[in-house]
N, C-alpha and C positions, 0 to 999 in steps of 0.2 A: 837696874833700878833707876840708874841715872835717865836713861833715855824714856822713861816710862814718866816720869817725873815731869822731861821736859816735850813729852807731848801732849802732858794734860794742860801744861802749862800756855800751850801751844793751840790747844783747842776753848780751850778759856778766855781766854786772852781776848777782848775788846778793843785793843790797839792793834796794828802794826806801824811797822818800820816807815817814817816816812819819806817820801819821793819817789821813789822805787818800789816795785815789788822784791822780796828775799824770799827764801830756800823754806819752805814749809810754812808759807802765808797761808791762813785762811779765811782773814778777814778782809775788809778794804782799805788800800791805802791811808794812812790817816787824812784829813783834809786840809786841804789849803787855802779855801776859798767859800763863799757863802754859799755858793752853789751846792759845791760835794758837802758840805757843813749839810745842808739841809736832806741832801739824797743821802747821808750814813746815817741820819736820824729819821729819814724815814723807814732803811733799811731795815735799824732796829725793831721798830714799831712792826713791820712786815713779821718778824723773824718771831716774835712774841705771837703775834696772831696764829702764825702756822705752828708754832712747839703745841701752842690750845688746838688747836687745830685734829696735829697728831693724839694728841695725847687722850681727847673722848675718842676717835675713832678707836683708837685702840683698846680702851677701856669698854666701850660698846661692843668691838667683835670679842674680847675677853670674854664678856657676860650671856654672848649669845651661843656661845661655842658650849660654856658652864649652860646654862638657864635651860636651852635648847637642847641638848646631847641626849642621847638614845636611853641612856640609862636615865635622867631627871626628868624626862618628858618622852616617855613611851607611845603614848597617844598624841601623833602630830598634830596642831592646827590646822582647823581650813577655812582661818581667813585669809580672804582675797583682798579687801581694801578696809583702812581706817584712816578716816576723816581727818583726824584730829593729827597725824603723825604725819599724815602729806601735806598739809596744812604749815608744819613745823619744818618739814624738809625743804619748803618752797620760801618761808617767809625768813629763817635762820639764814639761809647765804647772801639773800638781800639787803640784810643790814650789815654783814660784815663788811660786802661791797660797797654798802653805802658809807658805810667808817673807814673804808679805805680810799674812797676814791675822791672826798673831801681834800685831804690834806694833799694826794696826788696832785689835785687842778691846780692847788695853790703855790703846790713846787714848779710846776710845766708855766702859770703865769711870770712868776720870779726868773726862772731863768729865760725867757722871752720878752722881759720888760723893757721898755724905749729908757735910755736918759743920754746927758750931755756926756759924753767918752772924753777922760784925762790922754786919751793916745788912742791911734790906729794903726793895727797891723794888716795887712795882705798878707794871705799865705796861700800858695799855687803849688798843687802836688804834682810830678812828674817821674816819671820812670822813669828811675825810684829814687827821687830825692825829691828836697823841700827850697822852695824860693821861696824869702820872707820879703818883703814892700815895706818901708815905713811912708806913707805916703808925706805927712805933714813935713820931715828932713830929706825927701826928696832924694833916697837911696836903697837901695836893696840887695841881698847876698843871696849863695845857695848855701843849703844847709847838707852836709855827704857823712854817713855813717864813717865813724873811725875804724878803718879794718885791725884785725886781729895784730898782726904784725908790728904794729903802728900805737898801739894802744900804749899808753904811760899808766904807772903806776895811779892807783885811786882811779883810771878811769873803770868805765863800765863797759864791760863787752855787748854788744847789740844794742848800746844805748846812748851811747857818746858819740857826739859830733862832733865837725872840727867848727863850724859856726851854731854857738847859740842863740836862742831869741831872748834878748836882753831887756826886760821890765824894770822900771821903781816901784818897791815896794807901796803898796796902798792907793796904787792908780786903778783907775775905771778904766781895762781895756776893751775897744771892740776890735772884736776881729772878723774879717773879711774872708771868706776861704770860696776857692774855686780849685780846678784840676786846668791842667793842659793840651791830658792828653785822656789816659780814665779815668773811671773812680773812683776815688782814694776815700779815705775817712779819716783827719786829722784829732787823734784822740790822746787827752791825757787825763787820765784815773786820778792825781790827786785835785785836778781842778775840777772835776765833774763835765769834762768836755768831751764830747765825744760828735762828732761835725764830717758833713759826707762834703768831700771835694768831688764836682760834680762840672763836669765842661758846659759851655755858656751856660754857667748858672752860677749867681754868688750868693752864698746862703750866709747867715751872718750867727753871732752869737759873741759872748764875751764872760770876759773875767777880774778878779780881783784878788793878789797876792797880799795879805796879810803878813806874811814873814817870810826874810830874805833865806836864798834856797836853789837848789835847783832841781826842778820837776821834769820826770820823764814819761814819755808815752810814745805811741806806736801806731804806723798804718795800724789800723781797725776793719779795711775792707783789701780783699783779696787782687789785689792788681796786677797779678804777672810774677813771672818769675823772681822778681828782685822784691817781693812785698813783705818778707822779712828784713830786710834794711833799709829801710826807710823811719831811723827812728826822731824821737822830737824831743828839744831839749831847751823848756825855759828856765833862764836863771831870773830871779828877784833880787835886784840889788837895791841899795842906797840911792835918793838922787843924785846925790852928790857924782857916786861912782857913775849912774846913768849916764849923766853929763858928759864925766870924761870918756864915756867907752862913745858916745856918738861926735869928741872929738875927731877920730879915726878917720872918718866917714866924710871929715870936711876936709875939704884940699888946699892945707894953707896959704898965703898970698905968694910965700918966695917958691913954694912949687909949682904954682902957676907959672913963674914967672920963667923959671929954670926948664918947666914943659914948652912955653914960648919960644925960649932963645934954641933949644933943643930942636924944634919945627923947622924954625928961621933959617940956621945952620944946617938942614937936611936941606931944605928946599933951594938955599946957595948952594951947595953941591953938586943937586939934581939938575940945575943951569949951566954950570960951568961942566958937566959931563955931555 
């Protein structure tokens, strides 16, 4: 009873779990961004149209199977054409289309709109892992699936990397994606991105985290052998935290200084040998 329970519960259900996909999902990711905001509410609207959809087909072959069958209508029709029904058959799917593909242009404009970007990332797919660019701090990491072995507690198997892509929450990101070598498609479900890494060619798009998080997702296009590990993993933090974590990335003055004397003393060495 219990398991019956929790899969009506389960096919009901207008949420799920957010950031991740879990174990008997059937719905989309919750959303994270304006983007997926707008494509899970269009989904809905889709999902209403097709229940209507189903639901006179099936009431119509109901009626014709009843209305039509050998015993209620012994003497078959021999009509060949009505006016009036092809009329409806032709004119009925072109306005559904026309109420569907309204609100579609207006989501495909939104998410391909120009504006000023709070940050830019680079991201460069390769077999099979991810280089990320901040171009504006002037550094960039690779990004390697956590293997099995390796994996700590609360992490996610096939989903955890040992570098993530570190956002402040409520910035205008654009992002820049390209490949190196094939195809990739750099895609994450709860931000509505889903973006083909494609060699000489930089294709662009972008995002905006709402609340701090971390969001994961997946090559999306089949690259070779290693195309199941290749996975992605932005966290949303604070600026504050921002801040500190792009600390890291600068090489403060007394390391320089200590990389210096380190050279200096190799290269008196390399003299006196």
């Amino acid at each position: 009873m219990k398991k019956i329970v929790c899969l009506i519960l389960v096919i009901f259900s207008t949420s799920s779990h957010a950031y991740s996909p879990h174990n008997w999902q059937m719905n989309l990711q919750e959303a994270a961004s304006p983007v997926m905001e707008q494509l899970s509410s269009f989904h809905q609207f889709l999902l209403y149209i097709i229940f209507g959809i189903v639901l006179f087909v099936f009431a119509l072959m109901a009626y014709v199977c009843i209305r039509f069958s050998k015993k209620n209508n012994p003497v078959p029709s021999t009509t060949t054409h009505n006016v009036l029904i092809e009329i409806i058959w032709t004119v009925v799917p072109i306005i559904i289309l026309a109420i569907i593909v309204v609100p579609s242009i207006k989501i495909l404009y939104f998410m391909e709109q120009k504006f000023d970007p709070d940050m830019t990332i680079k991201v460069v797919g390769h077999q099979w892992y991810w280089e990320y660019e901040y171009p504006e701090h002037d550094f960039s990491f690779d990004s390697y699936i956590i293997k099995d072995e390796d994996l700590k507690p609360g992490q996610l198997r096939l989903f955890d990397v040992d570098n993530r892509v570190i956002v402040p929450v409520g910035a205008n990101v654009k992002v820049l994606i390209t490949s190196y070598d094939v195809i990739h498609s750099w895609a994450v479900p709860a931000l509505g991105i889903k973006t083909d890494a494609v060699p000489g060619r930089i294709n662009e798009t972008w995002f905006r985290i709402d609340k701090p998080g971390v969001y994961y997702g997946q090559c999306s296009e089949i690259c070779g052998i290693g195309h199941g590990f290749m996975p992605i993993a932005v966290e949303a933090v604070s600026k504050l935290d921002y801040e500190k974590w792009l600390l890291k990335f600068k090489a403060p003055p007394e390391t320089e200084k200590n990389n210096g004397e380190k050279k200096d003393e190799q290269k008196q060495r390399a003299q006196a040998a």
